[in-house]
C-alpha positions as a Markdown table, in Angstrom:
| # | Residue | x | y | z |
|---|---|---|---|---|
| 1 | Unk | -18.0 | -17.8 | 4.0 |
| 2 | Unk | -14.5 | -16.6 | 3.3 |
| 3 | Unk | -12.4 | -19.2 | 2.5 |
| 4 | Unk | -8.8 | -18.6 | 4.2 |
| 5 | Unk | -5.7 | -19.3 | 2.3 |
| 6 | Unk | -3.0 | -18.1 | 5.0 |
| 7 | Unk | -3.6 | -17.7 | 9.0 |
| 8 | Unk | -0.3 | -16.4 | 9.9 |
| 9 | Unk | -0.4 | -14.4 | 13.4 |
| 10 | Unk | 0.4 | -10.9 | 11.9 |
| 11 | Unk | -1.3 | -11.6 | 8.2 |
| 12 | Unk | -4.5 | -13.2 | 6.5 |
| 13 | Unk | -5.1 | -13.9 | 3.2 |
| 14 | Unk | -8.9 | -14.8 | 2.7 |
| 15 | Unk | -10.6 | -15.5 | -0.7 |
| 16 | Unk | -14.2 | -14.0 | -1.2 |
| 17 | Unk | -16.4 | -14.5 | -3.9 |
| 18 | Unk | -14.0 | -16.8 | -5.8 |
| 19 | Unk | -12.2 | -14.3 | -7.2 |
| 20 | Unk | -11.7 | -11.0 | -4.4 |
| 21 | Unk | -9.0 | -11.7 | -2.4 |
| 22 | Unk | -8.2 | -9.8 | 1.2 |
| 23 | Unk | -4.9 | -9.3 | 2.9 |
| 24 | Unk | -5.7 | -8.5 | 6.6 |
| 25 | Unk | -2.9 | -6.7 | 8.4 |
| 26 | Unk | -2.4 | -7.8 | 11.7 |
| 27 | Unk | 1.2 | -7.3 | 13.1 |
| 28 | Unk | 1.2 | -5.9 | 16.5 |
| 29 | Unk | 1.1 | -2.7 | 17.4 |
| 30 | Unk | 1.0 | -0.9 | 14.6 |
| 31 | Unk | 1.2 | -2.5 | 11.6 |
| 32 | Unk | 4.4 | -1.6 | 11.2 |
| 33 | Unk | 6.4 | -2.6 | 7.5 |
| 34 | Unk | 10.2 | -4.4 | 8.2 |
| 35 | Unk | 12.1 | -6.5 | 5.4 |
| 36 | Unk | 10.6 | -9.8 | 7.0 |
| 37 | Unk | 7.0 | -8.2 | 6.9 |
| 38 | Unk | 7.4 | -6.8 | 3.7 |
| 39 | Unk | 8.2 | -10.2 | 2.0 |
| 40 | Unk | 5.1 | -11.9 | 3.9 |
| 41 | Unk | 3.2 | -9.5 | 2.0 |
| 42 | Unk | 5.0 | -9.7 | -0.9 |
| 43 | Unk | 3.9 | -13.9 | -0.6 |
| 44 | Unk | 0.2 | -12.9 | 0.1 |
| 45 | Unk | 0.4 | -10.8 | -3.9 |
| 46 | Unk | 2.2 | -13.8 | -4.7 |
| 47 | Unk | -0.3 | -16.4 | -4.1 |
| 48 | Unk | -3.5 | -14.5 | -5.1 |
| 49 | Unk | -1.4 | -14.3 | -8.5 |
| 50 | Unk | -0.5 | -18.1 | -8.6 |
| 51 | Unk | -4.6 | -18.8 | -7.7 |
| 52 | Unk | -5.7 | -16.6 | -10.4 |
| 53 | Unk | -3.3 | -17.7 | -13.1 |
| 54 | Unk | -3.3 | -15.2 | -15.9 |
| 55 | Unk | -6.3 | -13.6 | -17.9 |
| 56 | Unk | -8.8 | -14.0 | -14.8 |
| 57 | Unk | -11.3 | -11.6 | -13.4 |
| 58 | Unk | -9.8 | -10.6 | -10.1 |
| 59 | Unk | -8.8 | -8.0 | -6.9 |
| 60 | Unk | -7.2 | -8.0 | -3.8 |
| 61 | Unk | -8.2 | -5.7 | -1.0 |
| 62 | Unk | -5.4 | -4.6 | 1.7 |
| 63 | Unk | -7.0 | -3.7 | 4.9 |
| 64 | Unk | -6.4 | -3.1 | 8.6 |
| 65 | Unk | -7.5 | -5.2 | 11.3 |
| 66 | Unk | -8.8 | -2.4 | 13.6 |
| 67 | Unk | -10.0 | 1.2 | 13.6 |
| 68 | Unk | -7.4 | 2.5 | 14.9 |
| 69 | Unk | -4.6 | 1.8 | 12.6 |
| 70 | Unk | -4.2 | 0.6 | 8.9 |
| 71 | Unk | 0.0 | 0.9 | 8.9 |
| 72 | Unk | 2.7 | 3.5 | 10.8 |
| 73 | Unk | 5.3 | 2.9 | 7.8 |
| 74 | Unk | 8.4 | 1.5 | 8.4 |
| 75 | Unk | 10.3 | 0.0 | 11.3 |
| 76 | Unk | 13.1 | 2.9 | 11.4 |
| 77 | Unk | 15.0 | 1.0 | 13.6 |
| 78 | Unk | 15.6 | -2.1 | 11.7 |
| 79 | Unk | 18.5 | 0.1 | 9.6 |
| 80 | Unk | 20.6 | 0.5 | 12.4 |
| 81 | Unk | 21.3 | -3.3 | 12.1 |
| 82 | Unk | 20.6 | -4.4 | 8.4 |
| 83 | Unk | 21.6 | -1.1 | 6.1 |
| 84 | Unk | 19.9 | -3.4 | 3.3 |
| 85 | Unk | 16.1 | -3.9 | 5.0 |
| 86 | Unk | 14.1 | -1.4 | 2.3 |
| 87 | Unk | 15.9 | -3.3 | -0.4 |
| 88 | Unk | 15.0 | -6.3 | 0.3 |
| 89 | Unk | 11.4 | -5.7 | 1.6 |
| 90 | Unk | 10.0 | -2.4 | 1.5 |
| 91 | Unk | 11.1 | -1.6 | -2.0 |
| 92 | Unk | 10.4 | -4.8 | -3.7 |
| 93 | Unk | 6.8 | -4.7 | -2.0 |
| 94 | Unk | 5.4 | -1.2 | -3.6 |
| 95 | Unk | 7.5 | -2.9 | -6.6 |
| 96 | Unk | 5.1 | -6.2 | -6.6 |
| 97 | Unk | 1.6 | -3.5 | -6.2 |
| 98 | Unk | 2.7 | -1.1 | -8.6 |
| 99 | Unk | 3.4 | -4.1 | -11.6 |
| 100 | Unk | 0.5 | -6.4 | -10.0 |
| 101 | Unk | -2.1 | -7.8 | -12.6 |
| 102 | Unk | -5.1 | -7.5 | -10.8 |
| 103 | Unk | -6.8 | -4.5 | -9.1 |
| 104 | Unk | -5.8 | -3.6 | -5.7 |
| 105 | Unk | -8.1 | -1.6 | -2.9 |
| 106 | Unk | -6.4 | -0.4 | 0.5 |
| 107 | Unk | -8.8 | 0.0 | 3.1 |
| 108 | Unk | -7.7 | 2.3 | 5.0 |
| 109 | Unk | -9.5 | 1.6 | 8.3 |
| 110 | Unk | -7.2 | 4.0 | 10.6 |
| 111 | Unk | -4.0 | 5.9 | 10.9 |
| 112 | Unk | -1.3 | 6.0 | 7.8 |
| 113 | Unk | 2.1 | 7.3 | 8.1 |
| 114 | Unk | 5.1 | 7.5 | 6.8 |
| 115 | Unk | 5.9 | 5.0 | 4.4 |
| 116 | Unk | 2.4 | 3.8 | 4.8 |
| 117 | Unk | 2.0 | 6.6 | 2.5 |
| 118 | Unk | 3.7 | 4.8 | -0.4 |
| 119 | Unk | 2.3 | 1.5 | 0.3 |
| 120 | Unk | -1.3 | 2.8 | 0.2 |
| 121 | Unk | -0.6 | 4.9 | -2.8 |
| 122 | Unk | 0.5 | 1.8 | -4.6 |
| 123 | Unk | -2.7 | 0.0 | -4.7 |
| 124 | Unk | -5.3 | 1.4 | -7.5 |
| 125 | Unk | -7.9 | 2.5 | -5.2 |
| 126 | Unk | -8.3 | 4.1 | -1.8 |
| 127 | Unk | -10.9 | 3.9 | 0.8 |
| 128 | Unk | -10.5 | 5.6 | 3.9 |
| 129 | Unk | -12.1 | 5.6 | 7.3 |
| 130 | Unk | -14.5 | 8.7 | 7.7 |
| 131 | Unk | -14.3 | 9.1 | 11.4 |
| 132 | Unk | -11.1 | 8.4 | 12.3 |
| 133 | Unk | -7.2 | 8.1 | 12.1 |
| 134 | Unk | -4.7 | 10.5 | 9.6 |
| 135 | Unk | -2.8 | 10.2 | 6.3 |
| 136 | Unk | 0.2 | 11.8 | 6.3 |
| 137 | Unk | 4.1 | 11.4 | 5.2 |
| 138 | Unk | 6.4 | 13.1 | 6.9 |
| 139 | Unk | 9.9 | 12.7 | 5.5 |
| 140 | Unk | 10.7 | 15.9 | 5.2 |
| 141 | Unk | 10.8 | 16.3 | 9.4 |
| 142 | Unk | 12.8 | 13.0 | 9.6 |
| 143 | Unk | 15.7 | 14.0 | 7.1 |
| 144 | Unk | 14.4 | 10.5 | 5.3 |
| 145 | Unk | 14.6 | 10.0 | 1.5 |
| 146 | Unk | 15.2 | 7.3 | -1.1 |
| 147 | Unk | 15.1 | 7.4 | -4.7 |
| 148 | Unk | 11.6 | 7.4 | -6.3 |
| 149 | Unk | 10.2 | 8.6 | -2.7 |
| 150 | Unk | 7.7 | 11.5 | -4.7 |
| 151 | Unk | 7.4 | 9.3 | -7.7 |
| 152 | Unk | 3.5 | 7.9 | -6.4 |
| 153 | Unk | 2.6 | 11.1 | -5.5 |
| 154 | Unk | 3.5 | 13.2 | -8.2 |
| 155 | Unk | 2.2 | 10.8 | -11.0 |
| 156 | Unk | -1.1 | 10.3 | -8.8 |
| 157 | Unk | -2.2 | 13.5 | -6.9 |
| 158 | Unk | -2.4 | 17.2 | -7.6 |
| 159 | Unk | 0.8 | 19.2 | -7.7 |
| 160 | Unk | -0.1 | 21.0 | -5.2 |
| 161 | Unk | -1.7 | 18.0 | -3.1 |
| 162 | Unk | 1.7 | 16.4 | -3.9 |
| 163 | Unk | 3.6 | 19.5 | -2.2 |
| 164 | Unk | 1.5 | 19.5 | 0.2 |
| 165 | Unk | 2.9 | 15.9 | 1.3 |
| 166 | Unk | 6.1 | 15.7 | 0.5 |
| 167 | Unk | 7.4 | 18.9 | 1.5 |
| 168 | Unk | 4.8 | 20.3 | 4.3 |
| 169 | Unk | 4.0 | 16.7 | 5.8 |
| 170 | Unk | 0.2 | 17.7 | 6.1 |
| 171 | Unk | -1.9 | 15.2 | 8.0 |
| 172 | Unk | -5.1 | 14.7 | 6.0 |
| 173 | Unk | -8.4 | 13.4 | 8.1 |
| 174 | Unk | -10.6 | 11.1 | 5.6 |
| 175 | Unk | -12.9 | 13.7 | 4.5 |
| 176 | Unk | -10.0 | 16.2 | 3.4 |
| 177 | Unk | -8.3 | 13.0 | 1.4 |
| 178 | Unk | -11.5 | 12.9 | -0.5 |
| 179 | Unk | -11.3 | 16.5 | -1.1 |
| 180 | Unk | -7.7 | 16.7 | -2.1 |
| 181 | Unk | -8.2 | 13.0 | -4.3 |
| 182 | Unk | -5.8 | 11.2 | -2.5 |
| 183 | Unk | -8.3 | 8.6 | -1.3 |
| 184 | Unk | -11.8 | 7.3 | -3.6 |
| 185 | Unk | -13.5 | 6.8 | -1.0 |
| 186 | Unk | -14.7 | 7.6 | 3.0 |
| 187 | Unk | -16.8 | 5.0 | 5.1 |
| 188 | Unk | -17.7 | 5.1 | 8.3 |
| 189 | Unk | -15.8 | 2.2 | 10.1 |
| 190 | Unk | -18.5 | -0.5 | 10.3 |
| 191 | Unk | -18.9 | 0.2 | 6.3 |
| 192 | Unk | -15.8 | 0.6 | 5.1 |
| 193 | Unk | -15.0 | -3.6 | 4.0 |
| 194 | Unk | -18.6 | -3.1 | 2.3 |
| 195 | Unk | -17.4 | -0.6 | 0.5 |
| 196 | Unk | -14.3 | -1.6 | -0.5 |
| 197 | Unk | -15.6 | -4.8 | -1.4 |
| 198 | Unk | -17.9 | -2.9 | -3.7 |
| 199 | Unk | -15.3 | -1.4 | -5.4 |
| 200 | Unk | -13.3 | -4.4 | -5.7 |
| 201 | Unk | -16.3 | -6.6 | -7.3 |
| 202 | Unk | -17.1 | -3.7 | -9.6 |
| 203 | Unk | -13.4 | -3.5 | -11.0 |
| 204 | Unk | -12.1 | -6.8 | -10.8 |
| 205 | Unk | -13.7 | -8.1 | -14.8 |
| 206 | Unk | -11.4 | -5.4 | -15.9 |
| 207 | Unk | -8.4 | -7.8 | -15.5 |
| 208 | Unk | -9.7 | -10.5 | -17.0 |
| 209 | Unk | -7.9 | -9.1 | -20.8 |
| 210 | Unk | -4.7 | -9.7 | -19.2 |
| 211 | Unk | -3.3 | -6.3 | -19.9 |
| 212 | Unk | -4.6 | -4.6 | -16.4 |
| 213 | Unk | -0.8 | -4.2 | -15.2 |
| 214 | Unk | 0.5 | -3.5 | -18.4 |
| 215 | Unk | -1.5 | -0.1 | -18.7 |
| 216 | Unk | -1.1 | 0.6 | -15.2 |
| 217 | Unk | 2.0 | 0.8 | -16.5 |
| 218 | Unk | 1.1 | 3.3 | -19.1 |
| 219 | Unk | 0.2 | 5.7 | -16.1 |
| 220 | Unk | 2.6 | 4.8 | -13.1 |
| 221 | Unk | 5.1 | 2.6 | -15.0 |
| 222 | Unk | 8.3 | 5.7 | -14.0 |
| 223 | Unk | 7.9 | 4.9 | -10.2 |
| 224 | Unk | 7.7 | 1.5 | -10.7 |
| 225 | Unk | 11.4 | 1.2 | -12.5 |
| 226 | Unk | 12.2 | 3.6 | -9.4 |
| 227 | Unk | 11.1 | 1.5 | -6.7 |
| 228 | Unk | 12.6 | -2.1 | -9.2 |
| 229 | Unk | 16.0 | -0.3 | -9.5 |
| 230 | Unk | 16.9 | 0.3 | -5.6 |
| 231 | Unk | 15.3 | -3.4 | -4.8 |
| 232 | Unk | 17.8 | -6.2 | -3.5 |
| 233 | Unk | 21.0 | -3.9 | -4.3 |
| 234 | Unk | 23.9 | -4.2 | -1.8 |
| 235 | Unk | 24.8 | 0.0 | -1.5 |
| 236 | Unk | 22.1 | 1.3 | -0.2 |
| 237 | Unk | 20.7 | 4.3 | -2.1 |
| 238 | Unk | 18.7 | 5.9 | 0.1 |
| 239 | Unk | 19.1 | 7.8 | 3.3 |
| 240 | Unk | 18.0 | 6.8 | 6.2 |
| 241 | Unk | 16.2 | 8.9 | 8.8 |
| 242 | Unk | 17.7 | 11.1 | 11.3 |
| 243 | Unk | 14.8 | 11.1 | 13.6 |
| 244 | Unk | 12.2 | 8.6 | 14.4 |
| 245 | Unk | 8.7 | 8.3 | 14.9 |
């Protein structure tokens, strides 16, 4: 049996198998990231990290909690009253994934959009639902950007994959995110935790060296200093949306 670590009303933290760790997403209706959200999760990384201590075998998988949706991006409307809410959670969340020292899996169990985009992009490995819900980022049709916004994308996916999302806002169903290698992995809903779970036992000895972050750094390390340079400032650098979804 899972062992649970945190029970909070919108987030689990469960520990399988002594060393596979799962954040549960559970924040009504949507999933939905604000600053407050975004440092719950950050805490979640946190403590799998303080658990494992350093040179351990180890993984954390970030899933849904229903079929329907894994995470809508960003509460738009939290910048009309705090101009500093990406810097002090959104940023410093794909900050934490991108420099984490352990493998990470999103499970993607249903619809991703907007800066759900980044978020999923920031774990190592991707496994979407087969049957249902969309990937898609659409910052181009909100008039939304921030600094290091293409960074993910660019260093991960396909030029033209990468166009494709940044500057058309395609909406991918699972099976053409396989196709286009934005996600490892499809599942039909009922499998999909299996699957990732797979994936994270199979990967996790790979941090045990203590140097897992450190190359991921080698690969990804330029939107990382992107998303560490615009966390916790005071002037925001980014600009916020003129439309919302």
């Amino acid at each position: 049996m899972p062992e649970s670590i945190i029970n909070d009303t919108d987030l689990a933290l469960d520990r399988h198998d002594g060393n596979i760790f799962v954040v549960t997403l559970r924040k009504a209706p949507e999933n939905r990231l604000n600053s407050a959200y975004c440092q719950k999760l950050i805490n979640a990384y946190n403590t799998v990290r303080r658990l494992l201590g350093t040179d351990s075998e180890g993984a954390v998988i970030t899933k849904g909690n229903d079929a329907k949706f894994w995470c809508t991006g960003l509460e738009l409307d939290e910048a009309d009253t705090n101009p500093h809410a990406n810097s002090e959670g959104f940023f410093p969340l794909l900050a934490t994934l991108v420099d984490f020292p352990f493998p990470t899996i999103a499970c993607i169990t249903g619809h991703t959009f907007g800066g759900a985009g980044p978020f999923a992009l920031s774990h190592d490995y991707r496994v979407m639902n087969s049957k249902r819900g969309f990937f898609s980022m659409p910052p181009v049709n909100l008039g939304l950007h921030f600094p290091g916004i293409g960074a993910l994308i660019r260093l991960k996916l396909h030029p033209k994959v990468a166009r494709k999302m940044l500057l058309e806002a395609h909406r991918w169903t699972g099976e053409e995110a396989l196709k286009d290698g934005i996600v490892d992995a499809i599942a039909e809903p009922a499998n999909m935790f299996d699957e990732a779970l797979m994936i994270a036992r199979q990967w996790a000895p790979k941090a045990k060296m203590g140097v897992y972050s450190l190359l991921r750094n080698e690969l990804y390390g330029e939107a990382g200093k992107a998303f560490r340079e615009i966390s916790y400032r005071t002037t925001p650098k980014d600009r916020p949306a003129k439309a919302k979804i």
